[in-house]
Backbone bond lengths (Angstrom), bond angles and torsions (degrees), N, CA, C in turn:
res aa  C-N    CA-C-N  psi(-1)  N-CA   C-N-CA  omega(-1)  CA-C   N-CA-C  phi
1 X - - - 1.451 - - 1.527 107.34 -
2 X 1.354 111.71 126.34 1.211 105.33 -177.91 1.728 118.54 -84.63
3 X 1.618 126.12 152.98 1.180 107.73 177.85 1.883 137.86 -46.09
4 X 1.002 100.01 -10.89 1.586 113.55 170.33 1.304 101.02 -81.06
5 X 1.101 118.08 -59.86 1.644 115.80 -177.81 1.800 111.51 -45.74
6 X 1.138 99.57 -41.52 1.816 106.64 173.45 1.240 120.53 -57.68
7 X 1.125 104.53 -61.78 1.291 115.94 179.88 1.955 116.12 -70.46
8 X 1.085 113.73 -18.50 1.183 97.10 163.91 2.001 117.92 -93.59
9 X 1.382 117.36 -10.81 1.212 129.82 -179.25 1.612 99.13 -80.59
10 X 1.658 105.50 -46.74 2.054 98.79 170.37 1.315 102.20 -42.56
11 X 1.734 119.90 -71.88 1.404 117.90 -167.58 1.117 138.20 -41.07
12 X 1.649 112.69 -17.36 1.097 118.54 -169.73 1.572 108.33 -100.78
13 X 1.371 96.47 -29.46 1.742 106.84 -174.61 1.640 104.52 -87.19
14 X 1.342 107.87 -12.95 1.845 101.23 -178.09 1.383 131.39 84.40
15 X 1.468 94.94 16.68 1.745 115.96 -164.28 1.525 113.23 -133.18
16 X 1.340 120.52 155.08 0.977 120.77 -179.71 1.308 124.99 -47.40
17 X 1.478 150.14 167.93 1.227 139.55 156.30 1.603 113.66 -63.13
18 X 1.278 106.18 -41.06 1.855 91.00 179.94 1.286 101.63 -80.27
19 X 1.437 137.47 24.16 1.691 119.50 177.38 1.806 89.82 -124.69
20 X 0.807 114.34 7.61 2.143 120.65 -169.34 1.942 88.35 -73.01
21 X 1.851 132.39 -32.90 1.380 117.94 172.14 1.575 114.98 -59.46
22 X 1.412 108.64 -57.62 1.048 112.81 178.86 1.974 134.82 -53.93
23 X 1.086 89.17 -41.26 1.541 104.20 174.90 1.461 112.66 -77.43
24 X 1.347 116.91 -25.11 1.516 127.33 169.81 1.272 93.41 -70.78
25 X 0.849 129.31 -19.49 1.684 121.37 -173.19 1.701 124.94 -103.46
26 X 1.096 100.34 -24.92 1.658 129.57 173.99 2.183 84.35 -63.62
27 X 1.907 91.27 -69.52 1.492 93.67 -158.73 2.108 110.87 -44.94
28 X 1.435 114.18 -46.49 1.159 127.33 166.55 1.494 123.79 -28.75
29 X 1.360 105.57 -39.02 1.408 125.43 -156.71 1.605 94.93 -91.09
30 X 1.247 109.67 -34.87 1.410 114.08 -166.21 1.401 109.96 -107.09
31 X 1.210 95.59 -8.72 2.042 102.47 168.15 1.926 99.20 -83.18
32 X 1.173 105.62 -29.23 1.839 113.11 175.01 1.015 124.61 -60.60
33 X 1.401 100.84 -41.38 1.929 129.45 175.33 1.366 93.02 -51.52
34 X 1.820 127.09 -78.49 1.096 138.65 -158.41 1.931 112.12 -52.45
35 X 1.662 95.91 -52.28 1.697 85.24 169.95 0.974 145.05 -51.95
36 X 1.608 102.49 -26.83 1.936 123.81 -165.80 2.003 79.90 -87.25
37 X 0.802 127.46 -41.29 1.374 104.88 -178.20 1.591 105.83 -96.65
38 X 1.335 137.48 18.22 1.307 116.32 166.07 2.355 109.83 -97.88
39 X 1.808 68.48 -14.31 2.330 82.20 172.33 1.121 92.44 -81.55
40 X 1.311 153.15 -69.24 1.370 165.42 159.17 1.705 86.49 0.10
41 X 1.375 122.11 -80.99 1.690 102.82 -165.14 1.159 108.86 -65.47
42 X 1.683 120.08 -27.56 1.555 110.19 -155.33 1.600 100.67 -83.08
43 X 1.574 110.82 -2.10 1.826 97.19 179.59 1.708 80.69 -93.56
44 X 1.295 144.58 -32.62 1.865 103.37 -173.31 1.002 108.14 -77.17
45 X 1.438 128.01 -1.19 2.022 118.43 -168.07 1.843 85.67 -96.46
46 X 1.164 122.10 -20.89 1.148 85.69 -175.68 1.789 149.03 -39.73
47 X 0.881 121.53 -11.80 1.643 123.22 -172.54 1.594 93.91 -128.14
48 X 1.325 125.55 38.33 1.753 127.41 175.30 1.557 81.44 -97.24
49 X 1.746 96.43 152.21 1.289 121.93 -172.13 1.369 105.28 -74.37
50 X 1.081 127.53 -43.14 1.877 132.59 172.50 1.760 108.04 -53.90
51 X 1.088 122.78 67.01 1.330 109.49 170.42 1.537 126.34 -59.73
52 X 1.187 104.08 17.97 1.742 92.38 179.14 1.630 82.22 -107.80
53 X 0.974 129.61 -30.59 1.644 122.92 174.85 1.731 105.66 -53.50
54 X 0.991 144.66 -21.42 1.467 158.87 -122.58 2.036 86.72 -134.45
55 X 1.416 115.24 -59.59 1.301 135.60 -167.98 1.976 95.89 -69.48
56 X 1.376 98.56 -60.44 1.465 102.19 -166.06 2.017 115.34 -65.14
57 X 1.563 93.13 -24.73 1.848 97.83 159.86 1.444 110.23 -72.08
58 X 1.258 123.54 -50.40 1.372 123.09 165.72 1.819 113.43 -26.57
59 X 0.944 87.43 -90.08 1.833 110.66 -179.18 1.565 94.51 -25.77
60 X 1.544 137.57 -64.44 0.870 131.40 -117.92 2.410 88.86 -99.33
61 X 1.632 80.32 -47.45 1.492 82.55 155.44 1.609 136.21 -34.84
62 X 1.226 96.74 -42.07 1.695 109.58 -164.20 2.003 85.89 -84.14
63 X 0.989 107.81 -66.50 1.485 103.24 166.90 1.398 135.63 3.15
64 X 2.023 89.65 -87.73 1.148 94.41 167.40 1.413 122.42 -62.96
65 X 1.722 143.41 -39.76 1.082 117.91 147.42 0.928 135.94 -2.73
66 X 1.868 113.06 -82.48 1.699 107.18 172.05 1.047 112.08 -25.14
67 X 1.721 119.79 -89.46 1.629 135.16 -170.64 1.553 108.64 -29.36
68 X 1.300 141.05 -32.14 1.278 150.62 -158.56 2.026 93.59 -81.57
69 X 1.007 94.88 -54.55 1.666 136.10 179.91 1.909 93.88 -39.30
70 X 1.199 116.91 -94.74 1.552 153.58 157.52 1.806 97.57 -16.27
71 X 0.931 97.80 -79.20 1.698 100.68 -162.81 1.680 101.14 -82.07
72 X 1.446 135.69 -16.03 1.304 114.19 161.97 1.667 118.80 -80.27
73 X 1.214 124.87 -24.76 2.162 142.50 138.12 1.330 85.49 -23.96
74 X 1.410 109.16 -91.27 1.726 103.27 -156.57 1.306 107.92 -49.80
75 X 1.302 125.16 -60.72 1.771 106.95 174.18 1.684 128.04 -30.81
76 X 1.573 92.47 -44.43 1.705 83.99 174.73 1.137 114.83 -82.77
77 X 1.265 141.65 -33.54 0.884 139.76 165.27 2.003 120.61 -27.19
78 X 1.341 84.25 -84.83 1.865 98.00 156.06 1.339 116.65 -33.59
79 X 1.159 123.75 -40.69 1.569 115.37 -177.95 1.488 97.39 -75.46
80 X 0.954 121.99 -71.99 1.689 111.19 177.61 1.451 123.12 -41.49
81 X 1.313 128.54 4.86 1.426 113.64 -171.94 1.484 95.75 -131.22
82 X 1.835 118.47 -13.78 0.860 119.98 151.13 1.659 149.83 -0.55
């Protein structure tokens, strides 16, 4: 991560630049939290008559994945440039 990249990820997160690994990592952790409970509803909706309700937990799952994906990179990243 280059120092621009830091410094605009501090700004955004509200934290110092040497704390932007850690808090990238907090955020990761808690984007993980959110998926394991957005599969969590989408396995009891499974057999509800609205299948786009069924589709749109899907989607949102795979999502947060990505995002989980993305912002735990930038943490390592940041730690190495640290």
């Amino acid at each position: 991560m280059s120092p621009r990249e830091a410094v605009g990820w501090a700004d955004q997160l509200g934290c110092a630049v040497e704390d932007v690994p850690a808090v990238l990592t907090r955020q990761a952790r808690t984007l993980e939290a959110l998926r394991v409970e957005v599969v969590r509803a989408q396995d009891q909706m499974v057999g509800v008559p609205d299948r786009e309700v069924a589709g749109s937990l899907h989607r949102a799952a795979c999502s947060l994945g990505v995002a989980v994906v993305r912002v735990h990179d930038a943490a390592v990243s940041a730690r190495r440039t640290a």
